[in-house]
C-alpha positions as CSV (number, residue, x, y, z in Angstrom):
1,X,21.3,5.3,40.5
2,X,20.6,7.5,43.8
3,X,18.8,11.1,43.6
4,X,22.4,12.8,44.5
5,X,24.2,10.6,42.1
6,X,22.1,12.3,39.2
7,X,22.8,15.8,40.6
8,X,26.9,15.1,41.2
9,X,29.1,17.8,41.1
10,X,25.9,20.1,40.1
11,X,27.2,23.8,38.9
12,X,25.2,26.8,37.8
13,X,26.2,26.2,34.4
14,X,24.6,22.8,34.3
15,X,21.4,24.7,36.1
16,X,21.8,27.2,33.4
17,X,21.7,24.6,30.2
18,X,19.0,22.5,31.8
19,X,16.6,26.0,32.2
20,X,17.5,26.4,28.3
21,X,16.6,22.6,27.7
22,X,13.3,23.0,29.8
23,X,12.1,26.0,28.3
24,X,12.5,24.9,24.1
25,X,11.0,21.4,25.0
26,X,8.6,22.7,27.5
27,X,7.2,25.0,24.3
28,X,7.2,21.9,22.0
29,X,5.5,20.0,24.7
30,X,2.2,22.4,25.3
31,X,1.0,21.9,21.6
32,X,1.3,18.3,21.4
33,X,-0.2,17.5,24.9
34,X,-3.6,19.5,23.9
35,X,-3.1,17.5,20.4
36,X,-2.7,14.2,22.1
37,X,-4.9,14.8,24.4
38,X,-8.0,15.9,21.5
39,X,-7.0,12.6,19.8
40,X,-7.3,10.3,22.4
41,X,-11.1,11.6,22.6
42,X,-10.6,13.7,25.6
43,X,-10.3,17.6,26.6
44,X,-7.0,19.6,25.6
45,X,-6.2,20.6,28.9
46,X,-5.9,16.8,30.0
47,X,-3.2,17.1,28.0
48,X,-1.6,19.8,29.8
49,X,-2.0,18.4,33.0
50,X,-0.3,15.3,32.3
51,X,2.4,16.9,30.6
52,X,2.7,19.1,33.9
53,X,2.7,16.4,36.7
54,X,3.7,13.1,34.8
55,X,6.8,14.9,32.8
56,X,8.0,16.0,36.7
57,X,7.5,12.9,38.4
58,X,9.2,10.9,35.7
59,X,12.0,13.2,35.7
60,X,12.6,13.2,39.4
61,X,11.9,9.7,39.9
62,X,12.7,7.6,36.6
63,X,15.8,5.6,35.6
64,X,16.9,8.0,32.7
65,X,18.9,11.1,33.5
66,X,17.6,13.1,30.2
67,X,14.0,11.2,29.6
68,X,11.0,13.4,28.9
69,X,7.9,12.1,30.0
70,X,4.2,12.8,29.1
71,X,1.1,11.7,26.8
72,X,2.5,10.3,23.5
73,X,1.2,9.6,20.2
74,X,1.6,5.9,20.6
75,X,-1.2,6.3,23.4
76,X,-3.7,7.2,20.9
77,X,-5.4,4.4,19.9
78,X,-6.0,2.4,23.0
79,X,-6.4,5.6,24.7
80,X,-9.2,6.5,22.3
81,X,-10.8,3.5,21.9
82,X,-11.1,3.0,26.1
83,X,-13.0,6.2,26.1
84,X,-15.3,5.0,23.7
85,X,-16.1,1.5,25.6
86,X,-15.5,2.5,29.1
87,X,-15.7,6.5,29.4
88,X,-13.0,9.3,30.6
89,X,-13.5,8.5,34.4
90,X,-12.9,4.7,33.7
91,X,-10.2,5.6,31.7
92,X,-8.4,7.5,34.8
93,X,-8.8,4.1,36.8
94,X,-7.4,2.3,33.5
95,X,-4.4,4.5,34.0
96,X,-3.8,4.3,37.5
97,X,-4.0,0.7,37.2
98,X,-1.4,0.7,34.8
99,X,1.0,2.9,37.1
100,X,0.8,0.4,39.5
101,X,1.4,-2.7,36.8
102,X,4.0,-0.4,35.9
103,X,5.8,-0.4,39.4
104,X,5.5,-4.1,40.2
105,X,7.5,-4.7,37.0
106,X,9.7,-2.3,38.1
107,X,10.2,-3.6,42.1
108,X,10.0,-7.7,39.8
109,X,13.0,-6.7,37.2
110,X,11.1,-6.6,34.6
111,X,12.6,-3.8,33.0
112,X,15.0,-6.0,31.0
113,X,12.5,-8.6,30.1
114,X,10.0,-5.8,27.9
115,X,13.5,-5.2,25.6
116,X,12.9,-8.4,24.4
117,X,9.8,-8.1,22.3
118,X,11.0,-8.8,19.1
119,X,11.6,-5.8,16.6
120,X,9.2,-6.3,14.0
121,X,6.3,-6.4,16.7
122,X,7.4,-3.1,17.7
123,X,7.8,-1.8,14.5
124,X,4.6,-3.2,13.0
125,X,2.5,-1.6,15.8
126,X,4.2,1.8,15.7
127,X,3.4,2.0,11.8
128,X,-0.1,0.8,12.7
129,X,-0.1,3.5,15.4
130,X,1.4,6.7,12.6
131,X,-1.4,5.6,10.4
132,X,-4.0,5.5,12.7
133,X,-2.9,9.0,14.1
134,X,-2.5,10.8,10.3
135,X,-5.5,9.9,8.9
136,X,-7.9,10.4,12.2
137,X,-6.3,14.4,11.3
138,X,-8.0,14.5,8.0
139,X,-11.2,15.0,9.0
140,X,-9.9,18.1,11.4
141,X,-7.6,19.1,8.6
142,X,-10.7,19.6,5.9
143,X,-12.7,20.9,8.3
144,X,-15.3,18.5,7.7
145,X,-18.9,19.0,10.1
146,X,-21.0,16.3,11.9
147,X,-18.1,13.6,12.0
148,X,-18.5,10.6,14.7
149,X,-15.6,8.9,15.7
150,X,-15.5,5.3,16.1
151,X,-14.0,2.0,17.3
152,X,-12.4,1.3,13.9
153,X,-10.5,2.5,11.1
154,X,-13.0,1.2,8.1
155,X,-15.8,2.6,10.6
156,X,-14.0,6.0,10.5
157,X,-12.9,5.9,7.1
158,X,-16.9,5.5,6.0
159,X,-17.3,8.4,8.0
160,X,-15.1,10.7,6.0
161,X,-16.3,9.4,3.3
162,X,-20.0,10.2,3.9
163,X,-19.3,14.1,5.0
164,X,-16.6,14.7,2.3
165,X,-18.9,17.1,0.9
166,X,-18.7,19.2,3.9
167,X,-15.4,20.2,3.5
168,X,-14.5,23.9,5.2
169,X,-11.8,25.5,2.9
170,X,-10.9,28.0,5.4
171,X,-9.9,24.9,7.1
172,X,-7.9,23.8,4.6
173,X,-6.1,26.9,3.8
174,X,-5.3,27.3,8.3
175,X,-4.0,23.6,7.9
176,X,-1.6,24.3,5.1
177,X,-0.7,27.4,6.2
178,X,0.4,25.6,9.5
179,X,1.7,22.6,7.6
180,X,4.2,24.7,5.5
181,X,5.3,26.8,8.6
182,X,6.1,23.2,10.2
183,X,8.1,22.0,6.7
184,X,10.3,25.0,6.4
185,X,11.0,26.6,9.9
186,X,13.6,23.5,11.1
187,X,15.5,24.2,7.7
188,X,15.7,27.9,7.9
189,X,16.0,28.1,11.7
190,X,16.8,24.6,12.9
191,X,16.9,25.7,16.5
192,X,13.5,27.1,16.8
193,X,10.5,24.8,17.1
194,X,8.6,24.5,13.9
195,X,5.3,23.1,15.5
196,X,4.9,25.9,18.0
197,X,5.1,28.1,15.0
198,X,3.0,27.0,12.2
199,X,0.3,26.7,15.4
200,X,0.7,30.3,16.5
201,X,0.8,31.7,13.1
202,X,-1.7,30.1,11.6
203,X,-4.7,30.4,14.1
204,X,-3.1,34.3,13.9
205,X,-4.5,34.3,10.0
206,X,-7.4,32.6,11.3
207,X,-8.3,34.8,14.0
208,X,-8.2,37.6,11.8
209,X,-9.0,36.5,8.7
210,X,-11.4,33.4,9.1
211,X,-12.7,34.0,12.6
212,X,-15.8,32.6,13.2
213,X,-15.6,30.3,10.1
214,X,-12.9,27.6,11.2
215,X,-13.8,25.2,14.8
216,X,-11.9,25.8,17.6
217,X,-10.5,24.3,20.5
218,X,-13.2,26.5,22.2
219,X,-15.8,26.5,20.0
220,X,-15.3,22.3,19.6
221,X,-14.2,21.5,23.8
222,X,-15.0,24.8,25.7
223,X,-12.0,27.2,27.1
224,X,-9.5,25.9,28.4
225,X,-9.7,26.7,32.4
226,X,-6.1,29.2,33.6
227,X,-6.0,27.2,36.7
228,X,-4.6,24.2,38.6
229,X,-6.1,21.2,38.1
230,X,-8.0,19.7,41.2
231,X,-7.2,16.7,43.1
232,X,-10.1,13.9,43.3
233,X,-10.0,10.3,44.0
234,X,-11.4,7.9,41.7
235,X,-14.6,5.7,41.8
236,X,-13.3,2.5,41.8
237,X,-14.8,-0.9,43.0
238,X,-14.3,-4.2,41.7
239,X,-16.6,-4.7,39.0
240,X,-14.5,-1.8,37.5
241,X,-11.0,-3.2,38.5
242,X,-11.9,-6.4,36.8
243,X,-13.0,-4.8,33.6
244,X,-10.5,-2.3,32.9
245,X,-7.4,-5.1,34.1
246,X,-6.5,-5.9,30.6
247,X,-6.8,-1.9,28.9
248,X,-4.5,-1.2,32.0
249,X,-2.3,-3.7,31.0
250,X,-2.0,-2.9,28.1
251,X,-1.6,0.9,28.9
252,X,1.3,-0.8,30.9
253,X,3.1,-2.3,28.2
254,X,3.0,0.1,25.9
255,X,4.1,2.6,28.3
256,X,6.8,0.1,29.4
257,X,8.0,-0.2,25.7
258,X,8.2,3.7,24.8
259,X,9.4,4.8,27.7
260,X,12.5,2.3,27.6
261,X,13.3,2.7,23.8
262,X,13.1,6.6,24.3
263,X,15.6,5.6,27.5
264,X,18.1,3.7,24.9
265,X,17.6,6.6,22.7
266,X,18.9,9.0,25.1
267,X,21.9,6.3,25.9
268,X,22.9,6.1,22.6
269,X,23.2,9.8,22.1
270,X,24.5,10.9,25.4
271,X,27.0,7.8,26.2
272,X,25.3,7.1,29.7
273,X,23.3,4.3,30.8
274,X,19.8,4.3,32.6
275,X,18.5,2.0,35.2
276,X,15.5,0.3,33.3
277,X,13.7,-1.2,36.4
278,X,13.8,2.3,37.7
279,X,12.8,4.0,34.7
280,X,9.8,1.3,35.0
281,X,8.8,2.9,38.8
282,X,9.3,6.7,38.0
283,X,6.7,5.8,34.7
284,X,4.3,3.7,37.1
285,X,4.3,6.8,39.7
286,X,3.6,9.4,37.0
287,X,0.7,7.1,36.1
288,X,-0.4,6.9,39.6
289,X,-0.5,10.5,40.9
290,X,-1.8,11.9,37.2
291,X,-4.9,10.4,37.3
292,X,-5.7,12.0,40.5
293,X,-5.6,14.9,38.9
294,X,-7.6,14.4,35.7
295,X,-4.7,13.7,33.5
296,X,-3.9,11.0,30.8
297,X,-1.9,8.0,30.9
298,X,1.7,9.0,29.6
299,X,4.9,7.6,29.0
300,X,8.6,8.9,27.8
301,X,8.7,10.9,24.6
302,X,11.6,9.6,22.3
303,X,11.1,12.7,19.9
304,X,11.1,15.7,22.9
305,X,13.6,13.6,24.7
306,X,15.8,13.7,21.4
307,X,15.2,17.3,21.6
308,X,16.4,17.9,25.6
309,X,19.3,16.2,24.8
310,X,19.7,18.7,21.7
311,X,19.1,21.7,23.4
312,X,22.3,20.7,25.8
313,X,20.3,19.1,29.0
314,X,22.4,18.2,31.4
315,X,20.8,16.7,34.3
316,X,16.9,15.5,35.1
317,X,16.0,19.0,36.3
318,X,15.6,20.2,32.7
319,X,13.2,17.8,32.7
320,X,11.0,19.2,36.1
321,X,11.7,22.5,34.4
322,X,9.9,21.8,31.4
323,X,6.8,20.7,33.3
324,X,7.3,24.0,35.5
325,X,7.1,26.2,31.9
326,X,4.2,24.2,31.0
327,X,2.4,25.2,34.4
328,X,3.1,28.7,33.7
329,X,2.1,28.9,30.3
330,X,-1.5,27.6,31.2
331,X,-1.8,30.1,34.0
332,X,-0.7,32.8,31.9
333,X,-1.9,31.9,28.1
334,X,-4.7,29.5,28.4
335,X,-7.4,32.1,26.9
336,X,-5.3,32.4,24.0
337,X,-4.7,28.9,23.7
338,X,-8.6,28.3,23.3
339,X,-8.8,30.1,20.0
340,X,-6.5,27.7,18.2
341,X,-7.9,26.3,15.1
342,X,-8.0,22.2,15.4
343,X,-7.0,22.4,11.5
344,X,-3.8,24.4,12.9
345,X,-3.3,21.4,15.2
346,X,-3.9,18.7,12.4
347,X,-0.8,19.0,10.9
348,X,1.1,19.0,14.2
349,X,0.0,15.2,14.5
350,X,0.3,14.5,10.9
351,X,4.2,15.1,11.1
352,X,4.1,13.5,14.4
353,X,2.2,10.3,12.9
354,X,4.9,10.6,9.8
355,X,8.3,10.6,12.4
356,X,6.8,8.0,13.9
357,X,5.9,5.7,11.4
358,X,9.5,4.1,11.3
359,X,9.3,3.7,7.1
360,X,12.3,3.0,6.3
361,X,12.8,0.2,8.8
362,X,9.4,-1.1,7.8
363,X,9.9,-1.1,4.1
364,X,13.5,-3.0,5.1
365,X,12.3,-5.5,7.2
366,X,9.5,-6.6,4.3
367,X,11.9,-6.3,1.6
368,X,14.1,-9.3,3.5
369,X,10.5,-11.5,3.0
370,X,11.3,-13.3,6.3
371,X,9.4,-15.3,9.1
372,X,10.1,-11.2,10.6
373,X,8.1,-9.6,7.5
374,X,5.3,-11.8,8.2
375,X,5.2,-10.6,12.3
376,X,5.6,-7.5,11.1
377,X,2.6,-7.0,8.1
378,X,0.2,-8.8,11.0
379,X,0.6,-6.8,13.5
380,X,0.7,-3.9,11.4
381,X,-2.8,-4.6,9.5
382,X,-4.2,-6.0,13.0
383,X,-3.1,-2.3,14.9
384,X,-4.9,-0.5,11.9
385,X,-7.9,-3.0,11.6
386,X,-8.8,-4.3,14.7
387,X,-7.1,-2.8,17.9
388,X,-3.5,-2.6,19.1
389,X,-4.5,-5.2,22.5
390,X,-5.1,-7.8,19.6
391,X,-2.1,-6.8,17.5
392,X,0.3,-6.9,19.6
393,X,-1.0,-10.2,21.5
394,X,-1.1,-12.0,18.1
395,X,2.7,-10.7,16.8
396,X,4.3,-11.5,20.2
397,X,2.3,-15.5,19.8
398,X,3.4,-15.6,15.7
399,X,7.0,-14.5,16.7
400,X,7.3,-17.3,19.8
401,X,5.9,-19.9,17.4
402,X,8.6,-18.8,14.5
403,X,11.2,-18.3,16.9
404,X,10.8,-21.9,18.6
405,X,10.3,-23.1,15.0
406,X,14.1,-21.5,14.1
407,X,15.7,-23.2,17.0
408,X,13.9,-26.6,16.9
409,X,15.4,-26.3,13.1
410,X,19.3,-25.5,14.5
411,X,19.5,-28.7,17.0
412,X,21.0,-31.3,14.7
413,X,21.6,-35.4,15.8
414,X,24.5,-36.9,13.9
415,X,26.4,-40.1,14.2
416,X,29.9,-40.1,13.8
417,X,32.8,-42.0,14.1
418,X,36.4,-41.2,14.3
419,X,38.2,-40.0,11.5
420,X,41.8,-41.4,10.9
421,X,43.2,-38.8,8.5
422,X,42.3,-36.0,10.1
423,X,44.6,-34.7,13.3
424,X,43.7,-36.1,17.1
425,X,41.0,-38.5,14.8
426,X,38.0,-36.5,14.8
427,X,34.7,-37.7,15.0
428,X,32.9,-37.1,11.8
429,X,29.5,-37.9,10.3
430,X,31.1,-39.1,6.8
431,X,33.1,-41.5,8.1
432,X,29.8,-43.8,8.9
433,X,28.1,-46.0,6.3
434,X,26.6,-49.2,6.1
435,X,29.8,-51.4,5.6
436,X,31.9,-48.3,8.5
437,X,29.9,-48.9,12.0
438,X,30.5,-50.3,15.2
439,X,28.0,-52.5,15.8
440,X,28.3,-52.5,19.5
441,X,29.4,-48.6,20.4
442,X,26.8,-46.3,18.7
443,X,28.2,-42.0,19.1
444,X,25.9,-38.8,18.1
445,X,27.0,-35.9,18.5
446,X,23.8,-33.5,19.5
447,X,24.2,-29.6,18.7
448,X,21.8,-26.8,19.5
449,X,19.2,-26.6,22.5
450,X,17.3,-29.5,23.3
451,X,13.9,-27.8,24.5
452,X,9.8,-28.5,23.9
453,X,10.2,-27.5,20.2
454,X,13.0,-30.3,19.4
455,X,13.0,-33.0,21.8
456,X,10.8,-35.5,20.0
457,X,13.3,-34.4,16.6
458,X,16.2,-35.6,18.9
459,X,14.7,-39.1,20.2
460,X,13.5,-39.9,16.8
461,X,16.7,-39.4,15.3
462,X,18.7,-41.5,17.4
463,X,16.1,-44.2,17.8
464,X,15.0,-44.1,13.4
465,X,19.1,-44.3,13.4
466,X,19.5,-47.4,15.3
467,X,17.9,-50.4,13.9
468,X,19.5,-52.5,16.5
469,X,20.2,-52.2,20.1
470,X,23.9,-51.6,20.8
471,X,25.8,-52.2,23.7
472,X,27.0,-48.7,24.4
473,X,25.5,-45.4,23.4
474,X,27.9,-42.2,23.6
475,X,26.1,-38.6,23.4
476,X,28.4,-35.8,22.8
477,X,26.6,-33.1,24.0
478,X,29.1,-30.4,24.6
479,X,27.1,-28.1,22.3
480,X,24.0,-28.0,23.6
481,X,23.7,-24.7,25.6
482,X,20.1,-25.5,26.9
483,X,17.8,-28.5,28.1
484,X,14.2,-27.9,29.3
485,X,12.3,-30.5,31.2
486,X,10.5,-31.9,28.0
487,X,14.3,-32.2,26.6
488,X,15.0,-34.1,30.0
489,X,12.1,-36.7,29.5
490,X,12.9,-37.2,25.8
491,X,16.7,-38.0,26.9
492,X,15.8,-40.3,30.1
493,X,12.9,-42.0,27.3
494,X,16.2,-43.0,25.3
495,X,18.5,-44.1,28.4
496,X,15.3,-46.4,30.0
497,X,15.2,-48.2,26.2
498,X,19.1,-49.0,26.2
499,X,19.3,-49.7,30.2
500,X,16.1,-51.7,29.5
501,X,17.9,-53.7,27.1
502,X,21.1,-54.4,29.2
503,X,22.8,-51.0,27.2
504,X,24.9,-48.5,28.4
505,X,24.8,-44.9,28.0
506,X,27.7,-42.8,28.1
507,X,27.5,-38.8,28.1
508,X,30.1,-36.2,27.1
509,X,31.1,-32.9,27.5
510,X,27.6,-31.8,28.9
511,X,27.4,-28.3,30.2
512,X,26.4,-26.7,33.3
513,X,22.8,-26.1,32.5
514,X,21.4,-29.4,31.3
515,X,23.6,-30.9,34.0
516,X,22.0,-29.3,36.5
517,X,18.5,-29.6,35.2
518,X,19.3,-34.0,34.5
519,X,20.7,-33.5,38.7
520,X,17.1,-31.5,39.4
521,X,15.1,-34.5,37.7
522,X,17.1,-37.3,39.1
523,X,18.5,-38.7,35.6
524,X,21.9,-37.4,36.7
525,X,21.5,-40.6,39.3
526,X,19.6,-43.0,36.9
527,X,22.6,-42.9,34.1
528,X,25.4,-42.9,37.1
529,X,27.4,-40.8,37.8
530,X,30.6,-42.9,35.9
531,X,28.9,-42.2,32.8
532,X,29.6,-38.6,32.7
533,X,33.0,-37.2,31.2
534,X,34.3,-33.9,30.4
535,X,36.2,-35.3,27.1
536,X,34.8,-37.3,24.2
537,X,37.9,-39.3,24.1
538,X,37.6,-40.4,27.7
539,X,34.4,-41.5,27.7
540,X,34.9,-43.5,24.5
541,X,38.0,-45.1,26.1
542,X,35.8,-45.9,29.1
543,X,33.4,-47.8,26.3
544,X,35.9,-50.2,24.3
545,X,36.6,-51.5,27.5
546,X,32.6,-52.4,28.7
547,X,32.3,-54.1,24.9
548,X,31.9,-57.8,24.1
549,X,35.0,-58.7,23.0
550,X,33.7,-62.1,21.3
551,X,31.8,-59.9,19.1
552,X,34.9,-58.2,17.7
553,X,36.3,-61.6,16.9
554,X,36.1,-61.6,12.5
555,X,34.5,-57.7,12.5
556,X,35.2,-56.4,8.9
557,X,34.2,-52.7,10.1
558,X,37.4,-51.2,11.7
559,X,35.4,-48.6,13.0
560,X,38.2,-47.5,15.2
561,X,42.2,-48.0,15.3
562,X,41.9,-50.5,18.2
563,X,39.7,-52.5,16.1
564,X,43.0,-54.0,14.6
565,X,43.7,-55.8,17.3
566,X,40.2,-57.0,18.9
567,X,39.1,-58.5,15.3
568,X,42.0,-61.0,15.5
569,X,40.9,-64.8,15.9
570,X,43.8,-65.5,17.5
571,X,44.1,-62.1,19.8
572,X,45.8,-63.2,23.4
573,X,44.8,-62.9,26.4
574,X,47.9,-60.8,27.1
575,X,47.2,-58.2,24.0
576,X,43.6,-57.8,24.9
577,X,44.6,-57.3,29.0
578,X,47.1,-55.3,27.6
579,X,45.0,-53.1,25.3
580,X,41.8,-52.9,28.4
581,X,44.8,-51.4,30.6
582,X,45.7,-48.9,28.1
583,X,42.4,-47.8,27.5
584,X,41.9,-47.2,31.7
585,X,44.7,-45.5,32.5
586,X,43.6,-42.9,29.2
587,X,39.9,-42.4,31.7
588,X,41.3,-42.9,35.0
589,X,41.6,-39.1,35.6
590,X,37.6,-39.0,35.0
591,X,36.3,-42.2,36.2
């Protein structure tokens, strides 16, 4: 998707929705960067900046004609607990480290290969996420004095716990106050942003009524400064590269994932389609350039994205236009923004933690008590417990391991043999027994991928099958989609037994992939090239005629029709010549 593509057949109409668009979200957006910002355990106006500079650039440079980029609640955590460990100023390197992880993925494809984490991973660290968010609001939302944040949720939890006695009721009354303004504006005025209200009339009543006796963004961070934010470079060397390479990559991923999902969100409400590998380079040069200028890490929004969309966006300019109304507003209004209560603010996150928190698709997913409902209460206690690096590393391991464990359980190994009752003679698994088997032509038919987590299932189940060595062994392996190299070495393990012990080994009906891997490997040559067919029948035409006729002579089995005839004592020469140039001209067109 080219720049001029996006802006195709451009009109002042579309110019004048997208100014609408910019504006409503742009107002939404100024409360919850200072929020995001305060949570992640750094100054409200990084908030602003990044909502400035990275909800431009992602606009103007990203893969999704309506996304709406900037900090995010899902940053909260990592972002937080970096700042703790490392400092702000690391965490600006963390961050522009990320932008460019975010840009290599972008130039590498990779935008397709982050849509395949599996759901419940995404939805047990989100949850994980909304919880950590609402309750790190309580202590702001009570008011409560002296309160150290830390690494962990039990650590944080204690803390509460210990200054609960400090509770500020002019606190609590600004946070309900705000809470209830939030509740009821969207269903008495669904149009006008709830959050911006319940902020600005609630630290109103506080101003006036409480002032003084409820913390402030001032009063708690300093003012917030009515100016542009300054360029700097960062401090980097590589002691600090090397230490802040996994936060940054996981800044990276987690980025990658929202800003993608809020990209499908916008397809599946507008009808269009984004470029994900572009969406991945406009988010990694956001992540670049914001750092430079103090700001956060930041990703697209799903919810303010949602709301673009809403508000009738038409293009990506409402998007730079919402960063433009952000710009102005702290040029114009930062003063006043410095006197807003941080109880006002709590409930701001609070319903932001609750939106987020994906219930209903949580509670679903355990309710099915799945392999999936497992993934997903792990990563969910690990996000809340430990840290969302360890979460999501553990979920994405547990659902590999499940998932190979669910397709190793789908490849099934069955010997059959032909069935006369049923049309063309099918080959079925219930037409062999002890006193129904050709003791010289042994068939399987293999179905499902033979890959690491099944190959030794596959050889064992041939070989525990066979307690004799017959002269010809026929694989139908027309339903095996996929063969991995370990697959390859189990297979060419069974064809050195047979050829070891003067058997053949015929295969069927094998598809393009596993062909080419047995060509790759050099099996392709070692079984022959003869011993392929497209068609099950050919190749078991082909193999009555390499069989031991001598051995048919008095064979009570009658395994298949042209059994009839070889089991005769007194066969002639002329049926049996007669019968081997039947059975080539049925192969000739493969052989």
């Amino acid at each position: 998707m080219k720049w001029r593509g996006r802006f195709e057949s451009y009109s002042k109409e579309a110019f004048r929705k997208d100014c609408i668009s910019g504006l409503i979200v742009g107002v939404i957006a100024i409360p919850l960067g200072m929020a995001f910002a305060i949570s992640s355990g750094v100054k409200p106006e990084y908030g602003i900046y990044t909502t400035i500079i990275a909800g431009i650039l992602i606009s103007m440079f990203g893969g999704s004609r309506f996304q709406i980029g900037g900090p995010t609640g899902a940053f909260i955590p990592i972002l937080l607990s970096i700042v703790m460990q490392y400092g702000y100023r690391n965490l600006l390197i963390a961050g522009f480290l990320a932008g460019i992880m975010l840009i290599l993925m972008g130039i590498f494809k990779m935008g397709t290969l982050i849509q395949f984490i599996p759901r419940p991973v995404t939805i047990g660290f989100t949850a994980g996420i909304a919880v950590i968010i609402f309750t790190g609001q309580i202590a702001n939302f009570l008011g409560l004095q002296h309160i150290e944040k830390h690494e962990y949720f039990i650590s944080n939890m204690k803390e509460i716990g210990i200054h609960i006695a400090t509770i500020n009721l002019y606190s609590v009354l600004t946070a309900f106050i705000s809470l209830i303004i939030i509740l009821v504006t969207p269903k008495v005025f669904p149009k006008v942003p709830g959050s911006l209200i319940g902020l600005t009339i609630s630290s109103i009543v506080a101003f006036f009524l409480f002032n003084g006796k409820v913390p402030t963004i001032e009063s708690t961070f300093g003012s917030i400064p009515s100016s542009l934010p300054a360029f700097h470079l960062l401090e980097m060397d590589f002691g600090k590269i090397q230490a802040l390479l996994g936060p940054a990559f996981v800044i990276a991923m987690l980025g990658g994932i929202e800003s993608l999902l809020s990209a499908v969100v916008a397809d599946g409400m507008t009808g269009s389609r984004h470029n994900s590998n572009r969406e991945l380079i406009g988010q990694g040069l956001a992540n670049v350039v914001t750092p430079l200028f103090g700001g956060i890490p930041a990703t697209g929004a799903i919810a303010r994205t949602a709301t673009n969309i809403k508000s009738g966006a038409v293009s990506p300019m409402s998007g730079i236009i919402h960063g433009i109304v952000v710009l102005i507003v702290l040029l114009v209004f930062a003063p006043y923004a410095s006197h807003i209560p941080l109880a006002s603010m709590a409930p701001v996150l609070m319903i932001v933690a609750w939106n987020m928190s994906e219930r209903k698709e949580f509670i679903h997913v355990l309710k099915t008590k799945t392999s999936d409902a497992v993934v997903l209460a792990i990563t969910f206690l690990l996000t809340v417990f430990l840290d969302l690096t360890t979460a999501v590393e553990v979920g994405l391991i547990l659902a590999v391991i499940l998932f190979v464990k669910r397709m190793s359980e789908i490849l099934t190994v069955t010997k059959v043999l032909p069935d006369p009752s049923v049309k063309h003679h099918k080959l079925m698994s219930h037409m062999v027994s002890e006193g129904h088997d050709c003791p010289q032509i042994s068939i399987y038919t293999i179905e499902g991928p033979l890959f690491f987590g099944a190959a030794s299932m596959f050889e064992k189940s041939i070989m525990s099958t066979i307690h004799y060595t017959p002269e010809i062994l026929l694989l139908r392996m027309g339903k095996v989609p996929f063969m991995d190299t370990t697959g390859e070495t189990n297979l060419a393990g069974i064809v050195k037994h047979f050829k070891s012990h003067g058997g053949l080994v015929l295969l069927s009906g094998v598809q393009a992939q596993p062909k080419d891997v047995l060509k790759r490997t050099g099996l392709y040559e070692f079984i022959g090239k003869q011993n392929f067919f497209e068609h099950t029948g050919e190749a078991l035409a082909y193999a009555l005629t390499q069989i031991k006729y001598n051995k048919c002579l008095g064979c009570k089995h009658f395994a298949f029709q042209e059994c009839a005839i070889l089991s005769q004592p007194k066969a002639s020469h002329a049926s049996i010549n007669s019968f081997n140039k039947l059975n080539k001209n049925k192969i000739e067109p493969s052989s």
